[in-house]
VOGU-3710 file (C-alpha; in Angstrom, 3 decimals, decimal comma):
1> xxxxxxxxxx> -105,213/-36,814/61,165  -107,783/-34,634/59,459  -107,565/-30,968/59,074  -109,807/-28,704/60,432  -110,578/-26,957/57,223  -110,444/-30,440/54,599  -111,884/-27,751/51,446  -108,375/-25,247/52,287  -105,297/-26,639/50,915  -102,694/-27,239/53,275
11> xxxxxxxxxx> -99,962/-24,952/51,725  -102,211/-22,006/53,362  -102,732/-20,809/56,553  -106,935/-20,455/57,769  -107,473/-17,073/57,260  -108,401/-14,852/60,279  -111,387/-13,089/60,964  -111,913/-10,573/63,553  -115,742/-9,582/65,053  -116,408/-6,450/67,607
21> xxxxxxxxxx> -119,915/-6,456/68,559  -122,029/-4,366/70,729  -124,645/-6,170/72,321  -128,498/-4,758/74,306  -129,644/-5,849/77,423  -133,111/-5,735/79,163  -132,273/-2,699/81,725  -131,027/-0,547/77,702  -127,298/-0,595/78,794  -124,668/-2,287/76,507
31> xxxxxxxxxx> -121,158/-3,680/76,221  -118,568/-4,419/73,620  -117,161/-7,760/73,128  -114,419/-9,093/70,522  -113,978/-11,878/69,496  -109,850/-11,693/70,444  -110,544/-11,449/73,837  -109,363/-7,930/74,325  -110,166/-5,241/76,978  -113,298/-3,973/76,707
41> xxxxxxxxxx> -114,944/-0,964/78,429  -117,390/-1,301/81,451  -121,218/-2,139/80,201  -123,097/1,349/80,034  -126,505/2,555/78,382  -124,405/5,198/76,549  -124,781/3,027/73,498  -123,845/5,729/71,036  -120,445/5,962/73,198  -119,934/2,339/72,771
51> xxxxxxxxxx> -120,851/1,922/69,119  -118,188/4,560/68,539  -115,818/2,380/70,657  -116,242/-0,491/68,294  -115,463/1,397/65,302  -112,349/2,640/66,631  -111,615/-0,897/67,788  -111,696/-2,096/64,290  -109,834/-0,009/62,892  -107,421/-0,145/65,462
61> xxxxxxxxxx> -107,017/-4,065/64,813  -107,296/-3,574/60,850  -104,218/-1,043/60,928  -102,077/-3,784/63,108  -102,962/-6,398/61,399  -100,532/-8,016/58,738  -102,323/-9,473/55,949  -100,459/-12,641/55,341  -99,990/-13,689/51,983  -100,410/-17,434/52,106
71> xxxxxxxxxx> -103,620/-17,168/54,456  -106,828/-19,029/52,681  -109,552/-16,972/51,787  -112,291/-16,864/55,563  -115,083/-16,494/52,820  -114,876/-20,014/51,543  -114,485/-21,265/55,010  -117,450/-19,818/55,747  -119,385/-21,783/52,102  -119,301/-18,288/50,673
81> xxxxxxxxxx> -121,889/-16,752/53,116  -121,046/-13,374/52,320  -122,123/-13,531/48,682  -125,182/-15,970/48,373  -126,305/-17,187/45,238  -122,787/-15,918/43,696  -120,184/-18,287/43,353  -116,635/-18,129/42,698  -113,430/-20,531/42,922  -111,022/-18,072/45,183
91> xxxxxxxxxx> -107,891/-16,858/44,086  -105,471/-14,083/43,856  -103,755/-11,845/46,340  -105,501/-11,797/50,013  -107,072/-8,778/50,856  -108,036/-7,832/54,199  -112,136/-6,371/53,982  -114,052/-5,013/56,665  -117,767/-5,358/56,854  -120,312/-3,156/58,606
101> xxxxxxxxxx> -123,730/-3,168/58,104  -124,968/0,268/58,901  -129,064/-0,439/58,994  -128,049/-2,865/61,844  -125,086/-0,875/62,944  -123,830/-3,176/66,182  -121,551/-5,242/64,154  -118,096/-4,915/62,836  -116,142/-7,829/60,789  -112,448/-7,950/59,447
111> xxxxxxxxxx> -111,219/-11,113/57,401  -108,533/-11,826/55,398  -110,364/-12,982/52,040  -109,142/-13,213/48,377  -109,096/-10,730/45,835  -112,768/-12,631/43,732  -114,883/-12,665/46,771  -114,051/-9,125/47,998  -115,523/-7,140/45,317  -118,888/-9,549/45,353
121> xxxxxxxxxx> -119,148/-9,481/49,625  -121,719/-6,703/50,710  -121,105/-3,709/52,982  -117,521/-4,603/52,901  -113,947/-2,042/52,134  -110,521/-3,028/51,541  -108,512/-2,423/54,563  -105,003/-4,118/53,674  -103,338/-6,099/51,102  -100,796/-8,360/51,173
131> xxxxxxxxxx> -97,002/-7,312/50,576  -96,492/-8,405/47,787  -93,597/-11,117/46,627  -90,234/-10,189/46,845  -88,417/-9,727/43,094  -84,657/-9,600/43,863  -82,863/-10,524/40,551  -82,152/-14,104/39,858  -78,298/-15,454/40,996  -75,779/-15,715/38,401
141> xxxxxxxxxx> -75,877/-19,421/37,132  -72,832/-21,433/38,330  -70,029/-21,692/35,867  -70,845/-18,777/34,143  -67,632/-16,207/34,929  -67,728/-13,037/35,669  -66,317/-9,963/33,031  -62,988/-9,335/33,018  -62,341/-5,952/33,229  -61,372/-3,766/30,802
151> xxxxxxxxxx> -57,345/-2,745/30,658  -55,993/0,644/31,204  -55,669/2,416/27,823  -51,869/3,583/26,842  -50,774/6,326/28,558  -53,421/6,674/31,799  -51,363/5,099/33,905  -50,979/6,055/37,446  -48,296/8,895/37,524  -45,641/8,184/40,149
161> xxxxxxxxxx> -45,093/11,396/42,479  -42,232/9,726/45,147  -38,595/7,645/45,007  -35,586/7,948/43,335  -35,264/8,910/39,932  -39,075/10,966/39,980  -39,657/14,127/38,380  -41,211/16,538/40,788  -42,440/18,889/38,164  -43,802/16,299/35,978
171> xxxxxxxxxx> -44,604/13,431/38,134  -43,478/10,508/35,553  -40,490/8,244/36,827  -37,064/9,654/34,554  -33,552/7,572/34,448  -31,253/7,784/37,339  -29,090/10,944/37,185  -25,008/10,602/37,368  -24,410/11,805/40,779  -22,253/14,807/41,565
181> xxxxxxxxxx> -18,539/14,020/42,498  -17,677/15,013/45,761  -15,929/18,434/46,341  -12,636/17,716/47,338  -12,585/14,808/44,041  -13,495/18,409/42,065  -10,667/20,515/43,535  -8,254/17,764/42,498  -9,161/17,716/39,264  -9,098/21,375/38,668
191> xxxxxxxxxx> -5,835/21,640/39,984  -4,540/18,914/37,576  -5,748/20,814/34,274  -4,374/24,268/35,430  -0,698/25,260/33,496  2,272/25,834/35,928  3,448/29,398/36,728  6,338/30,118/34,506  9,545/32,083/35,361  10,138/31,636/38,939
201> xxxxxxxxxx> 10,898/27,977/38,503  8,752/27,224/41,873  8,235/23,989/42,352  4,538/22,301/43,194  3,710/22,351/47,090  6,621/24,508/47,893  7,031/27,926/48,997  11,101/28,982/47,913  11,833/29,905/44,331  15,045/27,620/42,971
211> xxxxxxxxxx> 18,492/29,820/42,564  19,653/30,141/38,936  23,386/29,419/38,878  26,049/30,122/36,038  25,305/27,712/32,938  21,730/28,026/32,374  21,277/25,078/35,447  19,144/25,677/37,834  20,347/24,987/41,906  17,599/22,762/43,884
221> xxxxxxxxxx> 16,308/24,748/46,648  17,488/24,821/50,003  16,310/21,800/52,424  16,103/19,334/49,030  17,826/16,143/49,369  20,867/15,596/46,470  22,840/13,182/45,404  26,697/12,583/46,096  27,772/14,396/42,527  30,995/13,026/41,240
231> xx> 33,749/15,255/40,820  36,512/14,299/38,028
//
């Protein structure tokens, strides 16, 4: 199958071209025509009116218009038409150039060309430019590992400020505490180290004194159990 365009490569798209053109009849009215088939306005002898349509119709194309980047250059196609006697093998970023001839004034153009025939095409303007290619940075070749990252340096480590054995004033973790003893363990005790009352004879946990009887002995108080004593 043979391409349409056998001189453009096939990588690239045909470039597009765009023409608005006002065009005379024999009763001096005019009408606009484009080549894209839009809507044009009714045909009228206000040809001023209508000329200044087709310049805002241009425009209006050229500003939504999005210069493609892999479109061939519409100059070639056309054997360089736009720059007799100059020639030039095409190349570079595609620029989108719109020509008007003002001395004939009915005729408005807009191509997507290259950047070596633009600047050598007459009564033409830059009027877009490709975006151009995107440079994210390259992807890290497999195998190649990542950095480690660096360890915490002695003494920045993350201060601990809840659970047992924490510091509330300083926030660093401190050994466990002894607990307290309980109250009534502490009453014992206290009781246990304190010297007995001396002179009444009282014993511990009771509330009678002991009698003192004839001999230096002392008699057991009342409501004490005794033994049998033996009498000889």
């Amino acid at each position: 199958m043979a391409l349409a365009h056998p001189e453009v490569p096939a990588a690239r798209r045909p470039g597009r071209i765009w023409t608005v053109r006002v065009t005379g009849h024999s009763d001096r009215s005019a009408s606009v025509v484009c080549s894209a088939a839009c809507r044009m306005p009714a045909r009228s002898r206000d040809v001023a009116a209508l000329r200044r349509f087709a310049e805002a119709h241009a425009a209006a194309h050229a500003k939504a218009a999005t210069v493609r980047g892999d479109a061939s250059c519409q100059c070639r196609v056309q054997q360089c038409s736009a720059h007799q006697g100059t020639k030039v093998l095409c190349g570079g970023t595609v620029l989108l150039v719109l020509r008007h001839n003002p001395a004939v004034g009915r005729v408005w153009t807009l191509a997507e060309v290259c950047e070596r025939c633009a600047p050598l095409m007459t009564h033409a303007r830059v009027v877009g430019r490709a975006a151009p290619r995107d440079t994210a940075k390259p992807p890290v070749a497999p195998g190649r590992a990542a950095r480690p990252q660096a360890s915490p340096r002695p003494g920045t480590e993350p201060l601990v400020t809840s659970g047992p054995g924490t510091d509330p004033s300083g926030g660093r973790r401190q050994p466990d505490a002894p607990r307290p003893a309980p109250a009534r363990l502490a009453a014992e005790s206290a009781d246990a180290g304190r010297p007995a009352p001396a002179g009444n004879g009282t014993p511990a946990g009771t509330g009678r004194a002991a009698a003192p009887v004839p001999g230096g002995f002392t008699a057991p108080a009342a409501g004490v159990p005794q033994r049998g004593v033996r009498r000889t």
